[in-house]
C-alpha positions as CSV (number, residue, x, y, z in Angstrom):
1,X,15.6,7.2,10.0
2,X,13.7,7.4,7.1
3,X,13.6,4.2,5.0
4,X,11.2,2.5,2.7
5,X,11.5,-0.4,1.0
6,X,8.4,-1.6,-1.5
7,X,7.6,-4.5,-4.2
8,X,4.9,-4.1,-7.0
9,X,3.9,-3.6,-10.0
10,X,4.3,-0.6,-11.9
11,X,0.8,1.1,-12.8
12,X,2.3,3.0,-15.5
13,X,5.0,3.7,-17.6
14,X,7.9,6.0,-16.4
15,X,7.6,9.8,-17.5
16,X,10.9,11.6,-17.4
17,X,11.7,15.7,-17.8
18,X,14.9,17.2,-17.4
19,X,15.9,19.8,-15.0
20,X,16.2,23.4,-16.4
21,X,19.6,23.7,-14.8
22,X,22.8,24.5,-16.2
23,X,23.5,21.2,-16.1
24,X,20.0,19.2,-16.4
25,X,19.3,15.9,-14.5
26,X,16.9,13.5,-15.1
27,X,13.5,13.2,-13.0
28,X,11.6,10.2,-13.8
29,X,8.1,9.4,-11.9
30,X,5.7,6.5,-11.8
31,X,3.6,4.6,-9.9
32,X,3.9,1.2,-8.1
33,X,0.6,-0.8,-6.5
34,X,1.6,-2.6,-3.8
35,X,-0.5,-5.7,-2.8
36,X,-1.7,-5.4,0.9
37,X,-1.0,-9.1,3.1
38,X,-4.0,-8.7,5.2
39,X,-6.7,-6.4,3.5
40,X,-10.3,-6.3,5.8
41,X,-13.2,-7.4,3.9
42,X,-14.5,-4.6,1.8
43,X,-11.5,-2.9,1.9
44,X,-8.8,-2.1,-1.1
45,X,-6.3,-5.1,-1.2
46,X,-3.4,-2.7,-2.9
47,X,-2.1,0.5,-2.3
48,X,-0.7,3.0,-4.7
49,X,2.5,4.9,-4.3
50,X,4.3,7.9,-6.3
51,X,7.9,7.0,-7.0
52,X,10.4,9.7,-8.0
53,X,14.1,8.4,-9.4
54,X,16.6,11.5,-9.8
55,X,19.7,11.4,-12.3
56,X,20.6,7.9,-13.9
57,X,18.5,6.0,-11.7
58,X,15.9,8.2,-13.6
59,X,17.0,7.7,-17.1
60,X,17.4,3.5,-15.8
61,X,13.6,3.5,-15.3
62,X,12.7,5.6,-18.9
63,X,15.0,2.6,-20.6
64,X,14.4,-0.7,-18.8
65,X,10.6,0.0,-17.0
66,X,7.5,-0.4,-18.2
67,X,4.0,-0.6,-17.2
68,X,2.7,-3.6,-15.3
69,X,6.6,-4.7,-14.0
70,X,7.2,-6.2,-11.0
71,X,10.1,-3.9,-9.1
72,X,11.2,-3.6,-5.7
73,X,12.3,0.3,-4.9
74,X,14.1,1.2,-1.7
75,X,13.9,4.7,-0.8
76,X,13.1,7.9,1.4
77,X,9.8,9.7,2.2
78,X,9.4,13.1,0.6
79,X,6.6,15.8,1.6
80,X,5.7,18.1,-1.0
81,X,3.3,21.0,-0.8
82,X,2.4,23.9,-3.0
83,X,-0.3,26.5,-2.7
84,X,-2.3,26.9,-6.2
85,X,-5.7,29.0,-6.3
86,X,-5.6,29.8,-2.8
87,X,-5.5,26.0,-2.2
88,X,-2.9,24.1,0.0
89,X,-2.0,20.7,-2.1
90,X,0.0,17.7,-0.1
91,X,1.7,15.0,-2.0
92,X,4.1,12.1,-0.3
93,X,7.1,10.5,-2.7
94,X,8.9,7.5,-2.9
95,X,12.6,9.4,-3.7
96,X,14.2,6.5,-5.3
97,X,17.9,5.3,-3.5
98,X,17.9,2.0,-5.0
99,X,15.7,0.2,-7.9
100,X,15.5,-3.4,-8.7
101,X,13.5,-5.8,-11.1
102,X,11.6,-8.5,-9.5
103,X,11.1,-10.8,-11.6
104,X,13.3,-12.4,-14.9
105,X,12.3,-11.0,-18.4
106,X,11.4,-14.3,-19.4
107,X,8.3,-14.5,-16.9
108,X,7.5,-11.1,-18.0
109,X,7.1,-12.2,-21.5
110,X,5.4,-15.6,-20.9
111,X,3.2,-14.6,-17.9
112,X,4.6,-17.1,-15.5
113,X,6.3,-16.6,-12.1
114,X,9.7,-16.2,-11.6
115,X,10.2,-19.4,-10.0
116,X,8.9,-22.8,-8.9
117,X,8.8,-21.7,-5.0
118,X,6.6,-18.9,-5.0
119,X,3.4,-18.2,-2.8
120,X,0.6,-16.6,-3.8
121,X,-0.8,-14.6,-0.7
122,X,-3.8,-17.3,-0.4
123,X,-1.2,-19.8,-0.3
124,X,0.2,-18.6,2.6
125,X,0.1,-19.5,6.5
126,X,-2.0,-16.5,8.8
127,X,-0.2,-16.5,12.0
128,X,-3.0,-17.3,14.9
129,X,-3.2,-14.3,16.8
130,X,-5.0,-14.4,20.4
131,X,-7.7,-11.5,21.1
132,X,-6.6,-9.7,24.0
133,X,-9.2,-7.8,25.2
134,X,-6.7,-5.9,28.0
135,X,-4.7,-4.4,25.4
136,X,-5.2,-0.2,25.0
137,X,-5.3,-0.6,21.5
């Protein structure tokens, strides 16, 4: 099974080109920074992800998407490499199955959360977890 599923904020706007096809489809690709629950002191507290939407999920994210968004994407892992200069290049994708907003335009507009009940990540509970120094990891 391969299946992601991911909530943040987009880190830039959506850039879309069109196959070169006989019948062209829509490739739109953009970023999303995901918060991290537990980060280690001294350590990044987001991680960045490349998302790739095909067709009209594509052209959805050119029309309705824009830069610092909050938007959940469920997906599929994609490997891509390429040799250029003699050089082997890696890149992993989000391939987009399913996109979502995350929060109401409203809240977008006046800066305020979505609703009433939601937690900040200092607000909420760490789980007490025991040291266990038998464990082989």
């Amino acid at each position: 099974m391969n299946k992601v599923i991911l909530m943040g904020r987009l880190t830039r706007d959506p850039e879309v080109r069109y196959s070169l096809s006989a019948n062209p489809v829509a490739v739109a690709r953009y970023g999303l920074a995901v918060r991290k629950p537990f980060a280690k002191q001294g350590e990044p507290d987001v991680d960045f992800f490349n998302i790739v939407a095909f067709g009209k999920a594509g052209e959805f994210a050119e029309k309705f998407f824009r830069k610092g968004q909050m938007v959940s994407v469920v997906g599929r892992l994609q490997t891509n490499r390429w040799d250029k200069d003699g050089i082997t290049h890696t890149s992993v994708d989000v391939v987009v199955e399913e996109q979502h907003f995350a929060e109401s335009k409203k809240s977008v507009e006046e800066g305020t959360p979505t609703s009433s009940n939601t937690q900040t990540l200092s607000e909420c509970p760490t789980p007490d977890i025991e040291e266990d120094d038998d464990l082989p990891f």
